[in-house]
N, C-alpha and C positions, 0 to 999 in steps of 0.2 A: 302760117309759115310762108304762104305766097305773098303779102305783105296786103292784100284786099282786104277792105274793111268792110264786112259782111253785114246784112241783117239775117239773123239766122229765128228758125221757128223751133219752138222746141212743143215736140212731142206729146200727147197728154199721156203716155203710159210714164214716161221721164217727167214732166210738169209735176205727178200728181206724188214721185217717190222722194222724187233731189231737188234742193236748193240750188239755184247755179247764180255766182257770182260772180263781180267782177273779178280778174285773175286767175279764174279758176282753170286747170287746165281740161281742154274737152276735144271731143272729135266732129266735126262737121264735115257734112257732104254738101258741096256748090250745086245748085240746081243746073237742070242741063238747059235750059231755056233764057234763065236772068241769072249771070253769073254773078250779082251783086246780093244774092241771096242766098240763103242756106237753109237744110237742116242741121240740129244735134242729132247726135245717136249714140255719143257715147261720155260719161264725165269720169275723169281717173280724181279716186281720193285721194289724200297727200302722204302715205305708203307708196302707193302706186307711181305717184309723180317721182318720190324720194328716190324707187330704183329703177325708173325710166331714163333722170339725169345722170347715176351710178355708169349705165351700162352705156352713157352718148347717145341714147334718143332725142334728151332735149337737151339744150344750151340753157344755165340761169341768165 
C-alpha cells in the first residue's frame, strides 16, 4: 500500500502450510533496519479478501 517494492521472507511455520502467489493478498511487516525488506505474517484467502473489499479495506 506504501507503493515500495519489497523483498519479503516468508516464515517457515507459513512456508511449510500456504502457497503464496503472485497477486495474492497478504500482510508484511518492513524490517526496522532495511526498509527495502520484509517479513509475511499473514495471507487472506479469497472469502477473506471478498469481504475485506465489501467493507472498503481494499480497493480492486
Amino acid at each position: 500500500m506504501d507503493g515500495v517494492v519489497r523483498l519479503a521472507r516468508i516464515p517457515g511455520k507459513i512456508k511449510k502450510r500456504v502457497w503464496i502467489r503472485e497477486g495474492d493478498v497478504i500482510i508484511v511487516v518492513p524490517w526496522d533496519f532495511q526498509d527495502d525488506k520484509a517479513d509475511v505474517i499473514w495471507k487472506y484467502r479469497p472469502p477473506q479478501v471478498n469481504w475485506l473489499e465489501r467493507k472498503g479495506y481494499l480497493k480492486s
